[in-house]
Wavefront OBJ file of the C-alpha trace (Angstrom):
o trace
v 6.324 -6.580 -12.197
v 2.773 -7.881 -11.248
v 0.513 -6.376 -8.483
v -2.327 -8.613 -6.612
v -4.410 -6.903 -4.406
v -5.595 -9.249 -1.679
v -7.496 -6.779 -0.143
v -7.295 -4.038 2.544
v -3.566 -3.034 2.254
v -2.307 -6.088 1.402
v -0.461 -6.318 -1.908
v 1.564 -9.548 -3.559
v 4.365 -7.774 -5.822
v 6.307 -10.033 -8.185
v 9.054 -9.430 -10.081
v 10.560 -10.402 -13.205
v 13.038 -12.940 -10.843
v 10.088 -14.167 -9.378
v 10.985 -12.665 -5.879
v 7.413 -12.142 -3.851
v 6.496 -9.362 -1.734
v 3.361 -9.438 0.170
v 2.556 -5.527 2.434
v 0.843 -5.369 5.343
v -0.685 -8.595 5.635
v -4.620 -8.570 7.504
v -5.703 -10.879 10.140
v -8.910 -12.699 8.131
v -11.991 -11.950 10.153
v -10.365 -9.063 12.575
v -13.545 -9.193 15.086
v -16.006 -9.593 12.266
v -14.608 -6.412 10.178
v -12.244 -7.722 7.663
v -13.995 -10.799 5.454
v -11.025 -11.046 3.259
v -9.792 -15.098 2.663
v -6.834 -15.708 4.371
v -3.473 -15.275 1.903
v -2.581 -18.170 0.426
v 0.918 -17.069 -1.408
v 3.989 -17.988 0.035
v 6.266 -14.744 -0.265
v 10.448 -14.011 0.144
v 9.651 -10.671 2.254
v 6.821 -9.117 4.073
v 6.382 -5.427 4.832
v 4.664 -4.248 8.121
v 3.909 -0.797 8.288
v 2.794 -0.782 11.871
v 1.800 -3.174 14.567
v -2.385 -3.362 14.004
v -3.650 -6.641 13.493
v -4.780 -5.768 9.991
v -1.853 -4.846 9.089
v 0.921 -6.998 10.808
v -0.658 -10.650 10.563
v 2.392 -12.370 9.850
v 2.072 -15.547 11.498
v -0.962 -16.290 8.991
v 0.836 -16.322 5.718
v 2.611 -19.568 4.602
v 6.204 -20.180 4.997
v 8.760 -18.032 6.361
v 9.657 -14.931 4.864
v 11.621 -12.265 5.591
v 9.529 -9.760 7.908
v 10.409 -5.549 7.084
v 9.574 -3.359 9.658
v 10.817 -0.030 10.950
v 11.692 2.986 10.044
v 15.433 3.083 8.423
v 16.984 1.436 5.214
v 16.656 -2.897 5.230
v 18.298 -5.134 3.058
v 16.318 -8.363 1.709
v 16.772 -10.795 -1.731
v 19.271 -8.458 -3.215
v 16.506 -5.449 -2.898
v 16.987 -2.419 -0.511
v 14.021 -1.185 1.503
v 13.605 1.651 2.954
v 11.037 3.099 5.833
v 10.128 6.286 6.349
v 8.484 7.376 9.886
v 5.586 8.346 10.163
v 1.939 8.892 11.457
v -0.996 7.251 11.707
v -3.070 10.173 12.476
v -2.759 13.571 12.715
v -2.075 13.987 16.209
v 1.413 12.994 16.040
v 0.488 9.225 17.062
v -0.757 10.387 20.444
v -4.646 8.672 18.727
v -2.991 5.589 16.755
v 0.878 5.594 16.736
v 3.464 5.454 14.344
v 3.334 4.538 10.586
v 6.556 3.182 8.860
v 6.293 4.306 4.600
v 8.036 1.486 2.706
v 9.911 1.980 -0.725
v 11.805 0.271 -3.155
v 12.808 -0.636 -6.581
v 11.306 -3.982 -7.889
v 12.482 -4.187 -11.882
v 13.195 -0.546 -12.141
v 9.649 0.389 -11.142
v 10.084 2.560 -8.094
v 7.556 1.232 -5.658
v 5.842 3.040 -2.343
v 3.148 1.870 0.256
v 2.138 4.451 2.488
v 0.392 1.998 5.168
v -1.540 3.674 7.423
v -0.688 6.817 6.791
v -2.610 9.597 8.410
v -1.881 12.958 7.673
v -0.802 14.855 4.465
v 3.237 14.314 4.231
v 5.452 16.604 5.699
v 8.274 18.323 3.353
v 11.312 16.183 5.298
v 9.141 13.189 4.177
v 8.507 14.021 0.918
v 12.139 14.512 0.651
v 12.910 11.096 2.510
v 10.474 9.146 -0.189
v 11.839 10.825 -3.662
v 10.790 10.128 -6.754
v 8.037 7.477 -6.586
v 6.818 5.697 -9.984
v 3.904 3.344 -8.512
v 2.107 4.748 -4.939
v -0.325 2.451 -2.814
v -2.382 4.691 -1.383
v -5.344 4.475 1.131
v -8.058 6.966 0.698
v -11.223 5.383 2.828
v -10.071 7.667 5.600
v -11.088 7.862 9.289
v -8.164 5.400 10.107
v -5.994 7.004 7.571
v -6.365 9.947 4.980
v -9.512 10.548 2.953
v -9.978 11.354 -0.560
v -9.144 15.101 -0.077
v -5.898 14.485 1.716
v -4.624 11.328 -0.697
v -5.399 13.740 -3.555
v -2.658 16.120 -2.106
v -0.456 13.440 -0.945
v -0.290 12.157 -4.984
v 0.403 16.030 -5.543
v 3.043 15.805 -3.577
v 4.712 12.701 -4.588
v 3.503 12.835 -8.135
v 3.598 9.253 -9.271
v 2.862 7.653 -12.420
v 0.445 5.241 -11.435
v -1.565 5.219 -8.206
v -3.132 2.374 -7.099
v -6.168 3.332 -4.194
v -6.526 0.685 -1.064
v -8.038 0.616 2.271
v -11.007 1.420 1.516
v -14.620 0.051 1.971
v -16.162 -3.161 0.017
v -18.078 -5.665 0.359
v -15.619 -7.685 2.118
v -14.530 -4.491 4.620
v -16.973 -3.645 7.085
v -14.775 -0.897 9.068
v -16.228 2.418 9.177
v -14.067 3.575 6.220
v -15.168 4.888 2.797
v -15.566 3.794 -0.458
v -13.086 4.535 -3.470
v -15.630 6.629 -5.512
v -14.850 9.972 -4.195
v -11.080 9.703 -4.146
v -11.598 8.690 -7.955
v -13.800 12.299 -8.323
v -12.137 14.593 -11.037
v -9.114 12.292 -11.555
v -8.337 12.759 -15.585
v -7.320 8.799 -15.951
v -8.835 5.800 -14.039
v -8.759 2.375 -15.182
v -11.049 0.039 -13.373
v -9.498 -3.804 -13.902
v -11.696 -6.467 -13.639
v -9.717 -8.212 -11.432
v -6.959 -8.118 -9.102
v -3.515 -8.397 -10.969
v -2.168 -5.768 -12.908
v 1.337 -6.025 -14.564
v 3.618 -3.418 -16.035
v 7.628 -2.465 -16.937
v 9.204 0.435 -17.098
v 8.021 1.465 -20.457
v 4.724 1.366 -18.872
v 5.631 4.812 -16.879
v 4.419 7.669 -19.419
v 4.050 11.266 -18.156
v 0.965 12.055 -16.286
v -1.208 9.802 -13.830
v -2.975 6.762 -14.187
v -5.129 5.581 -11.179
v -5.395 1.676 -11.581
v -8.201 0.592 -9.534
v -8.015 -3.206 -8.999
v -10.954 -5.640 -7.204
v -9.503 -7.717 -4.489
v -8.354 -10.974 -5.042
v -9.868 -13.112 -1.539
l 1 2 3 4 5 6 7 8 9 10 11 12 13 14 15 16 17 18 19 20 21 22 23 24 25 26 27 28 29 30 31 32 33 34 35 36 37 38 39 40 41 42 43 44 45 46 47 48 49 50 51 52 53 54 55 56 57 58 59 60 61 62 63 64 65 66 67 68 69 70 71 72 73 74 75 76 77 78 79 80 81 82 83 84 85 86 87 88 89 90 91 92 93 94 95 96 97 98 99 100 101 102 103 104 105 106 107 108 109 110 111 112 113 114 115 116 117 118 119 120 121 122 123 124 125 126 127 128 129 130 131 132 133 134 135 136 137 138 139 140 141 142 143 144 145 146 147 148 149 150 151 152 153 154 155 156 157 158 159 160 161 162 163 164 165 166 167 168 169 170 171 172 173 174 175 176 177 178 179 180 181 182 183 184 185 186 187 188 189 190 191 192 193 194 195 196 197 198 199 200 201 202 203 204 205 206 207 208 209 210 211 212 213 214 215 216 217
C-alpha cells in the first residue's frame, strides 16, 4: 500500500491491485485559505467525511469515482467501508455538525481517517472502529482536536503507525496549528522528505511510529 498526502486531509491510498482511494478531497483556494494544487489523480472511490468544502470537493477531481459518505458499512471495488458517526466539535455538532470516521482494509493494512473529528472518542466509538493498524489523524486543532486530544485519541485506538494531517503549512493559512507540538514526547517520528510513503503488513511491528509526510501539491 502507498500513501500520498496531497495536503490538508486529503490522502491518495493505493493498493497492491492498483485500486485508488483519494479522502476528503479540498476545494483549491477555499476563499484564499487552502493554497494546495488542485488533485490531479484519477481515483476508483472517494471518502467524504462531512459536507465542508475542504473536505467534500468532489466535483474537482478527475473522472468519476465512487463517492463514500455516511455513517454505516459501504461496499466499493471489492473493499468494505465502514463510517462511524461522529462530531465535529465538542458540542455535539450544535458549532460544526457531524463527522463520518471511515475504515477499511486495503492489503491487510487496516486503515482509519478520522476527518474532522472534534472531540476525544467516545467508548461506543472506540468499539465501532476496532483494531486500527494505520490512523490519519488531524492535530492542528481549533476545527478539530489539538495535539493534547489526538495524543489520547492514538491512546485509545493504539495504532501502529500514525500519520498527522490538518494542520498548518505553508500552503494552509486557516487558523490551525502546526504539527510540532503533536510530535512533542512521541518516542518514534520519521519525517519523509516527501509525500509517499509505502508499507505491507510486515511493516506493522509493536509500538508506534508517527510518519510525518510533506504534502504533495
Amino acid at each position: 500500500m502507498e500513501l500520498r498526502w496531497y495536503g490538508h486531509a486529503c490522502f491518495l491510498i493505493t493498493t497492491e491491485k492498483s485500486t485508488k482511494i483519494i479522502t476528503d478531497p479540498y476545494e483549491p483556494g477555499f476563499g484564499g485559505k487552502i493554497l494546495y494544487g488542485p488533485v490531479p489523480d484519477k481515483a476508483d472511490i472517494v471518502t467524504v467525511s462531512h459536507d465542508h468544502g475542504d473536505h467534500n470537493y468532489v466535483e474537482g477531481l478527475p473522472g468519476k469515482p465512487q463517492v463514500i459518505k455516511g455513517p454505516g458499512r459501504h461496499e466499493a471495488k471489492g473493499m468494505v467501508f465502514e463510517g462511524i458517526a461522529t462530531y465535529h466539535d465538542e458540542s455535539g455538532g450544535l458549532q460544526r455538525g457531524t463527522n463520518t470516521i471511515f475504515t477499511f482494509v486495503a492489503d491487510d493494512i487496516r486503515v482509519c481517517h478520522l476527518g474532522d473529528l472534534g472531540h476525544v472518542l467516545r467508548e461506543q466509538e472506540v468499539r465501532a472502529i476496532g483494531g486500527v493498524d494505520v490512523l490519519l489523524i488531524p492535530v492542528g486543532g481549533f476545527y478539530t482536536i489539538g495535539p493534547t486530544e489526538a495524543t489520547r485519541v492514538v491512546t485509545q485506538l493504539s495504532p501502529k503507525f500514525v500519520v498527522p494531517m490538518h494542520f498548518q503549512t505553508d500552503k494552509c493559512k486557516l487558523p490551525i496549528g502546526p504539527v510540532d507540538a503533536f510530535l512533542e514526547h512521541k518516542r518514534t517520528v520519521k519525517k519523509i522528505d516527501g509525500s509517499r510513503y509505502s508499507l505491507t503488513k510486515k511493516d506493522l511491528r509493536a509500538g508506534l511510529e508517527v510518519v510525518v509526510l510533506q504534502p504533495a501539491l
